[in-house]
N, C-alpha and C positions, 0 to 999 in steps of 0.2 A: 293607737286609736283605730288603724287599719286591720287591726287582725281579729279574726274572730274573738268575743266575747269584749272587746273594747268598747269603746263609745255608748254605751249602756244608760249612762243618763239622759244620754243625747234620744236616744231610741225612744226612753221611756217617755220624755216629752211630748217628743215626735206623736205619740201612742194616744196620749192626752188629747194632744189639740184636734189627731185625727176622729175620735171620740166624738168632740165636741161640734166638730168640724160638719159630718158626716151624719149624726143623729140628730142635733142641733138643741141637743139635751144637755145635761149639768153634767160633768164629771165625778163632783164630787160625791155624792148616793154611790157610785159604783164602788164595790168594794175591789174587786181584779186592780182597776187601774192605782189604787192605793196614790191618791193626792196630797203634794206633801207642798203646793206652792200656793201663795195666796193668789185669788182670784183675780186683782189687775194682774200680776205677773204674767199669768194664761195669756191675757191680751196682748201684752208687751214680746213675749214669748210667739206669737204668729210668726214671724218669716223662717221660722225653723222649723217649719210646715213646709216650706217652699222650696227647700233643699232638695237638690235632685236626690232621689233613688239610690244610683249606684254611686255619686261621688259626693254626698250630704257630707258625710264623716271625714270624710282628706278637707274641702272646705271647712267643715268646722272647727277639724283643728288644727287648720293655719291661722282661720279668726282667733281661735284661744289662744297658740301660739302668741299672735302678737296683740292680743288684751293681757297676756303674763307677760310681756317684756314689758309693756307699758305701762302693769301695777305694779311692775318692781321698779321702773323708773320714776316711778310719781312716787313710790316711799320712798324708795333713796330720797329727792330732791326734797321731801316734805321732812323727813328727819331732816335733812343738809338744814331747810329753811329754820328749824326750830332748834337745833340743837347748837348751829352753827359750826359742826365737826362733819367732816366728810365732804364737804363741799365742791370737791375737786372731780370733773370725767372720771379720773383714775379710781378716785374711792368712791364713787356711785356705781360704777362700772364692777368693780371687786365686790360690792356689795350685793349687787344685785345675781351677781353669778351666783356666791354661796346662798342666794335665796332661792336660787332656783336648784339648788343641789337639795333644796328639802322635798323629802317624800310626799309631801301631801298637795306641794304644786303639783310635782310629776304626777300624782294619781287622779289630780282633776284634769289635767290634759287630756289624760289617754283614758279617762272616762267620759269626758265629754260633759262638765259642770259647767257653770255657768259663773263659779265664784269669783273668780278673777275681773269679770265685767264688772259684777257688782260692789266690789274690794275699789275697783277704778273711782267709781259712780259715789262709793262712800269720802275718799280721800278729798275727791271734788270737792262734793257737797262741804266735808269741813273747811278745808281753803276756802270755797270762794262764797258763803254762803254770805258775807256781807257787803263785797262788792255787786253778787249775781243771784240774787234771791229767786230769780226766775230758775236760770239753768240749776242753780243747786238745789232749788227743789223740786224741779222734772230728775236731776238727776238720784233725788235722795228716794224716788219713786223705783226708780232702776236698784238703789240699793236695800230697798226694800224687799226685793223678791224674796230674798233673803230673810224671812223677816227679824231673826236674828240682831241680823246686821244694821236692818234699818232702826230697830228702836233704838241698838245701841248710839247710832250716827242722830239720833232725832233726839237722846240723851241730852250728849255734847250740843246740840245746837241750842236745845233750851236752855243749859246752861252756859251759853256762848251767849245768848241774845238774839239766838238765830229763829226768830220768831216770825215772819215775812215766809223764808224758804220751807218751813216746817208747815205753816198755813199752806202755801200753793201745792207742799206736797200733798198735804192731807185732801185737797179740794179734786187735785190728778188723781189720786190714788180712789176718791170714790167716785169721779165719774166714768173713770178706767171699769170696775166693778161694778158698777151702776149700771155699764154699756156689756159688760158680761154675762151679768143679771137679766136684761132683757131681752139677749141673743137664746137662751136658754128658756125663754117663759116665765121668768122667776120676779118674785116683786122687788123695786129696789133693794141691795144689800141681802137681800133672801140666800144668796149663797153664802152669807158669812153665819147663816143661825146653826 
C-alpha cells in the first residue's frame, strides 16, 4: 500500500471528495472522476479526506489491516454461531489465517478498498438486526456502499423479518443523500436520476 501504484482506490476517493469538496459541485456529471459509489457512501466516505498527505496510505492501511482481521473474526465466529463447528480460538484462528491467504483480501489491502468495513457492517447487520434495529441499520448503511452488498444483506433481512433495521436503513440512507444532494445544489435524491 506504501509503494508506488498502491493505494489507488484509496487515491481515487480521496480524488472524489476532493472534487466535491472544493467545487462544491456533483461528482457524478464528471466523467475523469468515473463514480462508481452510491451517493450517501460520499458522505459516509468524508474523513478520508482528512488523511494527511504524506502518511494517508500507511494509516489507511493499518485501519484496513485491522477491519480484515476483524471481518475475518466476525465470520469465523458467525459460521462457529450457526454451524456450530469450529468454535474453538484454535479453529477461528486457523480459519481466519487461510482466509486471509486469499488473494482478493491481500489485493483490497494494498489497494486501499473499503470492502472489508463493509463485509463487517454486513455480518452485523445480519446477527444483530433483531436485537438492534437501530445499529443494524446505521450499520446496513455502511454496508451498502457497496451497493452490491447492501441489497444482498437487505435480501436476508426481509426474509429474516428484519423489517425495523431495513426501514431505519432506508430513512439514513436518504437523508445521507438528501444532505449530498443539497451540498452540491441538486434537488432531493437529484443525484440518483
Amino acid at each position: 500500500a506504501l509503494q508506488p501504484g498502491r493505494s489507488l482506490d484509496l487515491r481515487i476517493v480521496q480524488g472524489w471528495l476532493q472534487h466535491w469538496l472544493s467545487t462544491g459541485t456533483s461528482v457524478y456529471p464528471v466523467a475523469d472522476l468515473e463514480v462508481d459509489y452510491p451517493p450517501h457512501a460520499l458522505v459516509l466516505l468524508l474523513p478520508l479526506h482528512l488523511l494527511p498527505a504524506g502518511a494517508g496510505a500507511a494509516l489507511f492501511l493499518v485501519f484496513n489491516l485491522a477491519t480484515t482481521l476483524w471481518m475475518v473474526w466476525m465470520l469465523t465466529g458467525w459460521m462457529a454461531a450457526e454451524t456450530g463447528v469450529g468454535a474453538s480460538t484454535r479453529d477461528r484462528m486457523t480459519f481466519a489465517l487461510m482466509l486471509l491467504t486469499w488473494g482478493a483480501i491481500r489485493v483490497g489491502l494494498w489497494n486501499g478498498q473499503t470492502v472489508a468495513l463493509a463485509i463487517c457492517a454486513a455480518i452485523y447487520t445480519i446477527q444483530m438486526h433483531s436485537r438492534a434495529p437501530w445499529s443494524s441499520g446505521a450499520a446496513l448503511v455502511v454496508a451498502a456502499c457497496k451497493p452490491t452488498l447492501g441489497i444482498g444483506v437487505g435480501l436476508i433481512l426481509l426474509f429474516r423479518g428484519g423489517y425495523r433495521a431495513l426501514a431505519i436503513a432506508a430513512g439514513l440512507t436518504l437523508a445521507l443523500t438528501i444532505g449530498y444532494d443539497a451540498s452540491v445544489g441538486l434537488p432531493p435524491l437529484g443525484s440518483l436520476a
